[in-house]
C-alpha positions as CSV (number, residue, x, y, z in Angstrom):
1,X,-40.6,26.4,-2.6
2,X,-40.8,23.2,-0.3
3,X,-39.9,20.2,-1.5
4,X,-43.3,18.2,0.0
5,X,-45.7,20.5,-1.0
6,X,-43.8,20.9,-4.9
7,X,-46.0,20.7,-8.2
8,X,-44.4,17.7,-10.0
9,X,-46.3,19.3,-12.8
10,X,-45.0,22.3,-12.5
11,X,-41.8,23.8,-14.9
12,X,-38.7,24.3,-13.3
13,X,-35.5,26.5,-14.4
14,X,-32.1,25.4,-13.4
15,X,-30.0,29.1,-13.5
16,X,-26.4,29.2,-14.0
17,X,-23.3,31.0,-12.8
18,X,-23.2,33.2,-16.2
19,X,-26.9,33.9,-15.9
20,X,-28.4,31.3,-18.6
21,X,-30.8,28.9,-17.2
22,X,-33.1,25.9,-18.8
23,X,-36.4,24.9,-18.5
24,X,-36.7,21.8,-16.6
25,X,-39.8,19.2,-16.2
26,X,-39.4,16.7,-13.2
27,X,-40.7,13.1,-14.1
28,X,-39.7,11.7,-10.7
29,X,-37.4,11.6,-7.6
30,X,-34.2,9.2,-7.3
31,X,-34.4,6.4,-5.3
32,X,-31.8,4.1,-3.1
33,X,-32.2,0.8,-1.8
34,X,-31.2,0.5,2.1
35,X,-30.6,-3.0,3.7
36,X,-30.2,-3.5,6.7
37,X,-30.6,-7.0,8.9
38,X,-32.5,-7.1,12.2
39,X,-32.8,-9.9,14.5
40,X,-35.6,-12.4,14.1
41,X,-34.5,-15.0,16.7
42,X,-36.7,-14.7,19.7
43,X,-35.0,-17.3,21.5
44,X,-34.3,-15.7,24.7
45,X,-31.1,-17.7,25.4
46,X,-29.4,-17.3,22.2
47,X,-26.5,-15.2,21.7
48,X,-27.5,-14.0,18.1
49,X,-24.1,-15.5,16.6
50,X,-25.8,-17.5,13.8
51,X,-26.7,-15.8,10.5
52,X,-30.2,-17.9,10.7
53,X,-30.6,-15.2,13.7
54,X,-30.9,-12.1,11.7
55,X,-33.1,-11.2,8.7
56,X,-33.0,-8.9,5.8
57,X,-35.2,-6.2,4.9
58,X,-35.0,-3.6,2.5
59,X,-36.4,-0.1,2.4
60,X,-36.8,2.6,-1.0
61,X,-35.0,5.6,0.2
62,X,-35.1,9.1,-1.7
63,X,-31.8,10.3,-2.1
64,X,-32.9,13.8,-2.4
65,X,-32.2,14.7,-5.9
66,X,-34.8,14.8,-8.7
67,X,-35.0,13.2,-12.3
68,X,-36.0,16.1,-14.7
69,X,-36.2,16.2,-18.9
70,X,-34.6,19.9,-20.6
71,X,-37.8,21.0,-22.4
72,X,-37.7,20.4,-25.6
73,X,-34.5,17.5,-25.7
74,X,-34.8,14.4,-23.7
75,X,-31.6,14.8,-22.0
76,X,-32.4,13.7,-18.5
77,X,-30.5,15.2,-15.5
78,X,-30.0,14.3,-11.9
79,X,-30.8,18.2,-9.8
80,X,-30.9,19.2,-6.2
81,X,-34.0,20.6,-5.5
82,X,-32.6,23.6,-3.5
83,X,-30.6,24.4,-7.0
84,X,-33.9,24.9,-8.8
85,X,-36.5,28.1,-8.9
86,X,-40.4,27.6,-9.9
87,X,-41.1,29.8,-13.2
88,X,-44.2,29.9,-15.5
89,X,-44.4,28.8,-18.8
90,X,-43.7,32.2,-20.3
91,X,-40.6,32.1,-19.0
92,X,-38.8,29.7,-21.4
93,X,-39.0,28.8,-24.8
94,X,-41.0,24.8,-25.7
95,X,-38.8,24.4,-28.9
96,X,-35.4,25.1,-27.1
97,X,-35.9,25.0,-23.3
98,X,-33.8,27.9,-22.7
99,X,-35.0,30.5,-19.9
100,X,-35.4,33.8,-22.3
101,X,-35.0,32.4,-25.7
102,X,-36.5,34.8,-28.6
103,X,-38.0,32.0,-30.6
């Protein structure tokens, strides 16, 4: 599963150590602001010393981790996508969210 071509739609399981997993839905991808400040002087003789020399500009970054609900509750967790496996709806029960739940 690669992380540019991922199905936001798509249902994803978050397993655990002891085996249990829960069902995941991803409603979006964490975000950082970046600033940095470049030089906007084009006077070839100055010496860029002055903060009127340099401006700011600031870029949305993804941090690499995703913002997902547990289906089911409306706890919302912050995952690495590498931590997470693609499963089908079968897979996991709607009421709960766990991954092999009877219900």
């Amino acid at each position: 599963m690669e992380m540019e071509t991922y199905n936001m739609d798509s249902f994803i399981g978050k397993t655990y150590s002891d085996g249990r997993g829960i069902a995941l839905a991803i409603v979006g991808r964490e975000t950082e602001e970046e600033t940095e400040f470049v030089i906007s002087c084009d006077d070839e003789n100055c010496d860029h010393a002055e903060d009127w020399c340099y401006e700011e500009q600031t870029s949305i970054i993804f941090s690499g981790r995703l913002i997902a609900i547990m289906v089911g509750d409306d706890k919302r967790f912050l995952v690495d996508f590498q931590d997470l496996t693609e499963i089908d709806e079968e897979e996991f029960c709607y009421g709960c969210g766990q991954i092999g739940c009877g219900h």
